[in-house]
C-alpha positions as CSV (number, residue, x, y, z in Angstrom):
1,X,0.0,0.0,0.0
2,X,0.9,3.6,-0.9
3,X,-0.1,7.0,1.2
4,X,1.4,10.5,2.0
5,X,1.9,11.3,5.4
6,X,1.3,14.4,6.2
7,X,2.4,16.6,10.2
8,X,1.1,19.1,12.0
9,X,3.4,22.4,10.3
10,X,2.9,26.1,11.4
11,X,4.6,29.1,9.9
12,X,5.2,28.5,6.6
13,X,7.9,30.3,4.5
14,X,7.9,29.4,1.0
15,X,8.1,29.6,-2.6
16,X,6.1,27.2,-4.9
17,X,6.5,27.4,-9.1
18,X,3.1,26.4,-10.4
19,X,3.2,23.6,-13.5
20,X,1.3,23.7,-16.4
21,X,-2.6,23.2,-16.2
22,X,-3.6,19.7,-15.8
23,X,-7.0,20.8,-17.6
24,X,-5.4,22.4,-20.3
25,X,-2.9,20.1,-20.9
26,X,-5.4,17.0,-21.6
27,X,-7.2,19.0,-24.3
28,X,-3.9,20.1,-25.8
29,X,-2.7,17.2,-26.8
30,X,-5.7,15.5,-28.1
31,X,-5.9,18.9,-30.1
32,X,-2.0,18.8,-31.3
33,X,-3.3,15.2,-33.5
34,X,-5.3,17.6,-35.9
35,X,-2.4,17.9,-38.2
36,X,0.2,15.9,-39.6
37,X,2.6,18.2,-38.8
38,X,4.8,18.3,-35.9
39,X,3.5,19.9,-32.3
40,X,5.6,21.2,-29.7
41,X,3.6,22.1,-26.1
42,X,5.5,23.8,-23.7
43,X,4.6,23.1,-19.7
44,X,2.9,20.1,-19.8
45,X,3.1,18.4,-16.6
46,X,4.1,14.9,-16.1
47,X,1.2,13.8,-14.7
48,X,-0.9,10.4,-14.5
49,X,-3.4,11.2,-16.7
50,X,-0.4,12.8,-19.4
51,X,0.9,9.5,-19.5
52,X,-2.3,7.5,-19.6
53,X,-3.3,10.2,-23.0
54,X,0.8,9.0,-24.2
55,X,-0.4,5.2,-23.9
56,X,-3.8,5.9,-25.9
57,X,-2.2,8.1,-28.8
58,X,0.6,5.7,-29.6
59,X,-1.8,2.7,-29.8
60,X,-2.9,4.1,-33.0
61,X,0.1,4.9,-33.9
62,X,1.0,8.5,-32.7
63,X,4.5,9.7,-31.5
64,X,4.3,11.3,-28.2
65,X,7.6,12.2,-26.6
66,X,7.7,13.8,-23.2
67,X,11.3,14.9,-22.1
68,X,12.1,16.1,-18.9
69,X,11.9,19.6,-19.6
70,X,8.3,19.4,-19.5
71,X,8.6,19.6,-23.6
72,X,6.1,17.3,-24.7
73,X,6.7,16.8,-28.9
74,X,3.6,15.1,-30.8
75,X,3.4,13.6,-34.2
76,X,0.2,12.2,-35.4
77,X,1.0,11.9,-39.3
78,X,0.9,8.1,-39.1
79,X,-2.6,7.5,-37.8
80,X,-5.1,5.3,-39.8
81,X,-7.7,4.7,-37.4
82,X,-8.9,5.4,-33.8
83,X,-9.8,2.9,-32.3
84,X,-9.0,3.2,-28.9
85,X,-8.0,1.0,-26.1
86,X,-11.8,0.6,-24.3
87,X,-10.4,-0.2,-20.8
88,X,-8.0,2.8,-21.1
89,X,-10.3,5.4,-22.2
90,X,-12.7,4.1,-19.8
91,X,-10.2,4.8,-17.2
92,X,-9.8,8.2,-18.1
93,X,-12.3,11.2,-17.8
94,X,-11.1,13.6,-20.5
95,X,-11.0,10.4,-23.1
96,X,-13.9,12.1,-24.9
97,X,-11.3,14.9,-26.5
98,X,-9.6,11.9,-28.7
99,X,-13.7,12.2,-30.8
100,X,-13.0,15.4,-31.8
101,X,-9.1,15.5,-32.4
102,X,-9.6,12.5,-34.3
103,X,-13.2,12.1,-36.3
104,X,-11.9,14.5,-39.0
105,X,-8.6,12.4,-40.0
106,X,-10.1,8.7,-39.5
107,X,-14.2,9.2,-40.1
108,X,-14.8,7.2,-37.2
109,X,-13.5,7.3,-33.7
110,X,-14.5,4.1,-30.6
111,X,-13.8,4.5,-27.2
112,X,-14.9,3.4,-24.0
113,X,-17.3,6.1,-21.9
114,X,-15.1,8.3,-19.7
115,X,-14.0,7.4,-16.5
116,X,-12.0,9.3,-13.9
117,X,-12.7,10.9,-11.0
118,X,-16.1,9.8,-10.3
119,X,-19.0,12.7,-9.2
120,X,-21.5,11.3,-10.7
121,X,-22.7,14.1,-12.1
122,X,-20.3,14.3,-15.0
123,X,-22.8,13.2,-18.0
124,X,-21.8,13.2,-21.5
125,X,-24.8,14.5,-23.0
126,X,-23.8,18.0,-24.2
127,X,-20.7,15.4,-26.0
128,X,-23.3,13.9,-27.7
129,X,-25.4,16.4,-29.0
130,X,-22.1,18.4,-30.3
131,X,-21.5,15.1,-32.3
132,X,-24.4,15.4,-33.9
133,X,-24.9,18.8,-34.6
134,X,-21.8,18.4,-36.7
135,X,-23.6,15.5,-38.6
136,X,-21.9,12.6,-37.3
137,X,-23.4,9.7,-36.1
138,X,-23.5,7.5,-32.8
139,X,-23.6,4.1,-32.6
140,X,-24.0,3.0,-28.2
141,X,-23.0,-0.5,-26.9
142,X,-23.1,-1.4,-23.3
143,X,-19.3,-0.5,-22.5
144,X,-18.2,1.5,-25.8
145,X,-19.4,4.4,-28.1
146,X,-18.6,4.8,-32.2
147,X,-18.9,8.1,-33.7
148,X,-19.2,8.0,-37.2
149,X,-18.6,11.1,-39.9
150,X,-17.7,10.9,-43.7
151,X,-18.4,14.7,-43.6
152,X,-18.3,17.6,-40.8
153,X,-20.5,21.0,-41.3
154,X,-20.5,23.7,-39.1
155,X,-23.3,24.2,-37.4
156,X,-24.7,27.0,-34.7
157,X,-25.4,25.1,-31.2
158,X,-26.6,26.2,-27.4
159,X,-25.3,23.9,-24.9
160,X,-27.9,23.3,-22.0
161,X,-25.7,24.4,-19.7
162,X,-22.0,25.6,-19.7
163,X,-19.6,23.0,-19.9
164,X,-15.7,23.5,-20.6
165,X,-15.3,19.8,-22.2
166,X,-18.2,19.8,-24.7
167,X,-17.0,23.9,-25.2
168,X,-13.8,22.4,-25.6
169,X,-14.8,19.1,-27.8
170,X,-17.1,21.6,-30.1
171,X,-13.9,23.8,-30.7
172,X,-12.0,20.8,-31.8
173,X,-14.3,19.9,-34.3
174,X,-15.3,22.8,-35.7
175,X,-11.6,23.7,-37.0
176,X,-11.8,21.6,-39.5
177,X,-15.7,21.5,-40.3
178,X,-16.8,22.8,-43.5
179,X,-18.6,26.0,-42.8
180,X,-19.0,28.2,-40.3
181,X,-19.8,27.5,-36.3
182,X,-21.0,29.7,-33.3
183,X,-21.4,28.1,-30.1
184,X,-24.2,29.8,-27.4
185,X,-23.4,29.9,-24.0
186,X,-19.9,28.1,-24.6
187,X,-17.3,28.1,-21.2
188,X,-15.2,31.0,-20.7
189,X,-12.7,29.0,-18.9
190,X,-9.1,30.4,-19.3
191,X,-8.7,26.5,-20.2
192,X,-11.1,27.2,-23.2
193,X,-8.9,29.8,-24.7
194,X,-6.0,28.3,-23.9
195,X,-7.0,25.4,-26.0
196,X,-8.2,28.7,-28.8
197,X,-4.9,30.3,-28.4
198,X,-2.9,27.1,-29.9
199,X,-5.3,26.3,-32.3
200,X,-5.2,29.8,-33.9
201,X,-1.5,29.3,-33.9
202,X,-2.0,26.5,-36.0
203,X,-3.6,28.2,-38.3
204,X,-7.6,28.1,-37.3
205,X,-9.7,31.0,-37.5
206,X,-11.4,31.4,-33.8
207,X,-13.0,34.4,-32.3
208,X,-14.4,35.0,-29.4
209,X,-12.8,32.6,-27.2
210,X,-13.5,34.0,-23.2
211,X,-16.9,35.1,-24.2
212,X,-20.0,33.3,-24.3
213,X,-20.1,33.3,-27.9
214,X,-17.1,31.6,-29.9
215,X,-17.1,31.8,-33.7
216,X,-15.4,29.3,-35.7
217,X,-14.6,29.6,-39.6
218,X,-13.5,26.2,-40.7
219,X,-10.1,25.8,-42.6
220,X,-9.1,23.1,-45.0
221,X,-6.2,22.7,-42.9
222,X,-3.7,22.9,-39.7
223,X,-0.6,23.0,-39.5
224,X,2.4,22.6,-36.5
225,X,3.5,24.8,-34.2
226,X,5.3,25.5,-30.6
227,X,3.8,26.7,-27.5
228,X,3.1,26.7,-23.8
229,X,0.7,25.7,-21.9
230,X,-1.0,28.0,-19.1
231,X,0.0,27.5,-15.3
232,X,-2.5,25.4,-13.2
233,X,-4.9,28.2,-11.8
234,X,-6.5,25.3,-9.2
235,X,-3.5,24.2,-7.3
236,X,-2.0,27.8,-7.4
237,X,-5.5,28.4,-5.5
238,X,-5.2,25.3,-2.9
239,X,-1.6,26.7,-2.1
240,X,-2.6,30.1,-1.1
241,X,-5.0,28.7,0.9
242,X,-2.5,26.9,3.1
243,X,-1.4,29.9,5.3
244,X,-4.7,30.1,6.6
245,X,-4.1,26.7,7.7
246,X,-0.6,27.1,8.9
247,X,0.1,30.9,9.1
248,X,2.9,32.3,7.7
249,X,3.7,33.3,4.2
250,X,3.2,31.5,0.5
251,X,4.3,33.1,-2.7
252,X,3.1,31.0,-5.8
253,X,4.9,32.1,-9.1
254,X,4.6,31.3,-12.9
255,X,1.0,32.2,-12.6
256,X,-1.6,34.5,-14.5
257,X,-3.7,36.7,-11.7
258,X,-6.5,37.6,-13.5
259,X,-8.0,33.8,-14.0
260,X,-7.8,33.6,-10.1
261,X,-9.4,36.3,-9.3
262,X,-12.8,35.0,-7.6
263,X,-11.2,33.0,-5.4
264,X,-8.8,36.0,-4.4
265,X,-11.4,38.0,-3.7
266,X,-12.7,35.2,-1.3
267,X,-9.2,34.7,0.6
268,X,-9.2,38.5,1.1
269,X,-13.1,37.9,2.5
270,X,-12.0,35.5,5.0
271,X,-8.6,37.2,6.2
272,X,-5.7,36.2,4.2
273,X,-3.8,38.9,2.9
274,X,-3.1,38.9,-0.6
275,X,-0.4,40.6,-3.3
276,X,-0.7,40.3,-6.5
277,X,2.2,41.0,-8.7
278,X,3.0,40.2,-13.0
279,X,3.1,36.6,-12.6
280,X,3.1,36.3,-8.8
281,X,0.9,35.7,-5.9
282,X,1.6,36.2,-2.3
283,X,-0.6,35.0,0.0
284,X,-0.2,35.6,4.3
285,X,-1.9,35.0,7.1
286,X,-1.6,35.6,10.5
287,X,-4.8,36.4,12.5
288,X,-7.8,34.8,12.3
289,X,-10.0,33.5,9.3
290,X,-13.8,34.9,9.3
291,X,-16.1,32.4,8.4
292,X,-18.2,33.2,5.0
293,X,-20.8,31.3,2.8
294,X,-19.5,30.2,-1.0
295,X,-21.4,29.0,-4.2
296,X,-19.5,27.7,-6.8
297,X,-20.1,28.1,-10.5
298,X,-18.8,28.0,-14.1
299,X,-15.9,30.4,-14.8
300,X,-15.8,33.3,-13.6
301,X,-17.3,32.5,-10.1
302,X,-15.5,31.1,-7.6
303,X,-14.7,27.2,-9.5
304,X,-16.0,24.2,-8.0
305,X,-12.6,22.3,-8.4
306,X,-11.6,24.6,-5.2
307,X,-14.2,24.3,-3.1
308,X,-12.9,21.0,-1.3
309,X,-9.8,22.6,-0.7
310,X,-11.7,25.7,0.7
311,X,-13.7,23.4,2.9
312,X,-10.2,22.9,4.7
313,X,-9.7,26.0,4.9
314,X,-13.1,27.0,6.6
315,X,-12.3,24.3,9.2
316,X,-10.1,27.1,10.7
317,X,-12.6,29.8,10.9
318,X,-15.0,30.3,14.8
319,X,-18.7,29.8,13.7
320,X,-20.3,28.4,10.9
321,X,-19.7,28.5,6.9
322,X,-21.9,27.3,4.3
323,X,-20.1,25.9,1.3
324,X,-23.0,25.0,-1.9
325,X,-21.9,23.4,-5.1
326,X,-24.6,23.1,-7.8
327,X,-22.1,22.4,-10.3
328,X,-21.0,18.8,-9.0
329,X,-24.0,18.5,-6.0
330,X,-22.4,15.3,-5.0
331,X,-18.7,16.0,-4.8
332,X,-18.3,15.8,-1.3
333,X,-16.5,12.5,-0.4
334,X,-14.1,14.5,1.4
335,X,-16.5,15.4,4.0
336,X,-16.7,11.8,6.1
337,X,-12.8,11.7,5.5
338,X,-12.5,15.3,7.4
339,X,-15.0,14.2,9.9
340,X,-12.8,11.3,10.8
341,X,-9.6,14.1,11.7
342,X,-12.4,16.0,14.1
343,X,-14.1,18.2,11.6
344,X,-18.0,19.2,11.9
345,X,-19.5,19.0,8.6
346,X,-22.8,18.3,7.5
347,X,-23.9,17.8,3.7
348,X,-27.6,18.7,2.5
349,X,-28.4,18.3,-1.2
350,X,-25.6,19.8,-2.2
351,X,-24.5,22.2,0.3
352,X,-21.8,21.9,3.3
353,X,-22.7,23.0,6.5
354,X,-19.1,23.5,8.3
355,X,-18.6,24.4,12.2
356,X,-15.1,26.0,12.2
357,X,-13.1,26.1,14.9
358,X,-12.7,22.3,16.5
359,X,-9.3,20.8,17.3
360,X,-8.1,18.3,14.3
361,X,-6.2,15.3,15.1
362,X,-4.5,13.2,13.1
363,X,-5.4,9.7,11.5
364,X,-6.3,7.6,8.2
365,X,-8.0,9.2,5.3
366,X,-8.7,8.4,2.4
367,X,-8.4,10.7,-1.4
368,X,-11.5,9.9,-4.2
369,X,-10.6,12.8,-6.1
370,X,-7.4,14.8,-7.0
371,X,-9.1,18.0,-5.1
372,X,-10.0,16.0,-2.3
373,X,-6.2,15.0,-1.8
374,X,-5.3,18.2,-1.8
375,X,-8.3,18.9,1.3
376,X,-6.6,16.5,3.4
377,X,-3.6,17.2,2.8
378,X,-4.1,20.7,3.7
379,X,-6.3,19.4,7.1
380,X,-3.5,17.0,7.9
381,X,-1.5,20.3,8.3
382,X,-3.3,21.7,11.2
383,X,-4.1,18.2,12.7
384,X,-2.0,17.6,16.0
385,X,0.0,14.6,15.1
386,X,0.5,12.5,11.8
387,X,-2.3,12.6,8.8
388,X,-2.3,9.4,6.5
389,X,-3.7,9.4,3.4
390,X,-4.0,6.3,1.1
391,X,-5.8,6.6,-2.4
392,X,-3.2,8.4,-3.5
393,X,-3.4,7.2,-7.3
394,X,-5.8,9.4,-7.6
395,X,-3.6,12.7,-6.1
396,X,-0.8,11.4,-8.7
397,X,-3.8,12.5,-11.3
398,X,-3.2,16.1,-10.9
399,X,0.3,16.4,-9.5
400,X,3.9,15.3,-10.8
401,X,6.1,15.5,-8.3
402,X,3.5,16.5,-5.0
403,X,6.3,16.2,-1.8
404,X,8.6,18.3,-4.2
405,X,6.3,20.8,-4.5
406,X,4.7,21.2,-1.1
407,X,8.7,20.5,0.1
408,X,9.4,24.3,-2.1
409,X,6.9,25.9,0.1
410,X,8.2,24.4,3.6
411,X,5.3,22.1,4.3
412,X,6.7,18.6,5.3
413,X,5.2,16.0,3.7
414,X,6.2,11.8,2.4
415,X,5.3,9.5,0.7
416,X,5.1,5.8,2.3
417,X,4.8,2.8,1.0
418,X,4.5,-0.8,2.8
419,X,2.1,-2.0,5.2
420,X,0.5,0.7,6.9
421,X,-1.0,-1.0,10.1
422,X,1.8,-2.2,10.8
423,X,4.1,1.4,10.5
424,X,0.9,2.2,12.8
425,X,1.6,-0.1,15.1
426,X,5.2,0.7,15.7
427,X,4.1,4.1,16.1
428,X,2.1,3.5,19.3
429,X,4.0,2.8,22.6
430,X,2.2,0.1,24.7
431,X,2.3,-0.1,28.4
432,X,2.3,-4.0,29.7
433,X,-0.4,-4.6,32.5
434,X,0.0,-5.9,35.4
């Protein structure tokens, strides 16, 4: 068994360089398999789910190199067809990009339904219905979808609700569509035009990416370019949150301000100082944190990916804070785990009721979700004694190297491996009876 152990730390004193965005990065690549050409991405992190998109893309035949530079170099002229590994792209969420990187060059594109991090409420229904706006068709087994398309038009659609991977997915295929596309009530998520940004570079013609209305004129073709993937806006976020936790000071660099700025605005709220510099954030903290009520929402309002980690947070602050999450109503696995370190949460249809101020102490807990790694491992840091948290597969999903970075910003953390009852066990001193 694997798990991070995490120890009470106070007075932090650190500098943390954030990595390229996780969210960014898996619709990059995906998106770099339009041409033939040769791609060069900048940043991307060497993550779980990077490698588990590297496995995918050269099972059909594309060259993915990732050096150690965080240069990752993709060639996808020698694809014939896509169809993907089902138990891989089952495994993996974001799985659903490979549709529209890939429906243009092969015609038809199988896959198994996306997997991941599982909140239930992650349904693939706008996916779908941007398939078939296109013109494509969709053939459903029990474990597997095939969609099908000799021909791609663009088309004008209105998502149901706004959603950065059908935004995303839309973008991808309407590049290369004959025609013209404008997408309604499309994401604004800096991930959105990050994914714009390198597309345009590659010669597509996209407007209005960060608005609620893109506008796509479809090309006959992309070619290659280089460029660099934008810094990870959610665990910049968890990181400044620590010094409420811990006091003390955090300065988070390679960053871009403005697509934090909600949840800036809500660490000021709640009595964390904040200075905000080019490409530099420095967070503070040493009185007390106010407790405060938070709703998440689609970009621009404060995200939902953060909201576990702010949950932590709000375990610090006297009286109580209401945390509600319509976007993902159900993502709140973390709750029970916090309630085991001493925590007073209660979850109603979607909404956290948290009692701040109670002593934490240390124990086991266990990570569902990348974000709800990151919760207890910011809990763990003002529990007296030693946090353990197992599930850590599912932490390695969002961060590279995570006791390196959380090392650069003086928090002491490990990572164990072995039998953990039994490291237990030796931990404890027994006293023999008489």
């Amino acid at each position: 068994m694997r798990w991070l152990e995490v120890k009470q730390t106070s007075n932090i004193s650190g500098h943390v360089s954030i990595p390229g965005s996780k969210n960014s990065s898996l619709a990059l690549l995906p998106a770099a398999m339009l041409t033939s050409d040769k791609v060069i991405i900048d940043g991307i992190p060497d993550i779980y789910d990077v490698r588990v998109i590297r496995k995918i893309a050269e099972s059909i035949g594309v060259e993915m190199h990732l050096d150690s530079g965080e240069s990752c170099v993709i060639n996808a002229a020698n694809v014939e067809n896509a169809e993907l590994p089902i138990a891989m792209t089952s495994s993996f969420r974001a799985s659903y990009y490979f549709v529209g990187a890939l429906l243009h060059k092969c015609k038809s594109v199988t896959l198994g339904y996306p997997g991941g991090d599982n909140f239930v409420d992650r349904p693939i229904d706008q996916h779908m219905k941007v398939f078939r706006s296109f013109g494509a068709e969709i053939i459903q087994g029990h474990d597997r979808y095939t969609v099908i398309a000799d021909k791609l038009s663009g088309c004008e659609i209105y998502f149901d609700m706004i959603t950065s991977g059908a935004t995303m997915n839309a973008v991808l295929l309407a590049v290369l569509a004959e025609g013209t596309t404008k997408l309604r009530n499309a994401a604004t998520d800096p991930e959105v035009v990050d994914l714009c940004n390198m597309l345009n570079l590659m010669g597509a013609q996209i407007a209005g990416a960060g608005t609620d209305v893109i506008r796509i004129q479809g090309v006959k073709k992309l070619h290659g370019c280089t460029y660099k993937v934008i810094p990870d806006r959610l665990i910049a976020s968890a990181f400044l949150m620590t010094v409420g936790l811990t006091k003390g000071t955090i300065t988070v660099h390679n960053v871009i301000p403005e697509h934090m700025k909600s949840c800036l605005y809500k660490l000021q709220e709640v009595g964390i100082e904040i200075d905000v510099k080019e490409d530099s954030i420095t967070a503070s903290c040493k009185g007390i944190i106010r407790a405060t009520r938070v709703r998440t929402g689609m970009y621009p309002i404060f995200y939902t990916d953060i909201q576990q980690p702010m949950t932590s947070l709000l375990l610090m602050a006297e009286g109580k804070s209401i945390i509600t999450d319509p976007v993902y109503p159900h993502r709140f696995s973390h709750v029970p785990e916090l309630n085991k370190l001493g925590a007073d949460i209660k979850v109603r249809s979607g909404t956290a009721l948290i009692k701040g101020g109670n002593m934490l102490y240390g124990g086991i807990v266990h990570a569902t979700d990348v974000r709800a790694g990151t919760c207890l491992i910011m809990a763990g840091l003002a529990a007296e004694g030693v946090t353990r948290i197992t599930g850590i597969e599912h932490v390695e999903r969002g961060y590279a190297d995570i006791v390196r970075l959380y090392e650069s910003a003086g928090i002491s953390i490990r990572k164990c491996e072995g039998d953990l009852h039994r490291t237990i066990a030796d931990d404890c001193e027994f006293t023999p009876t008489a």
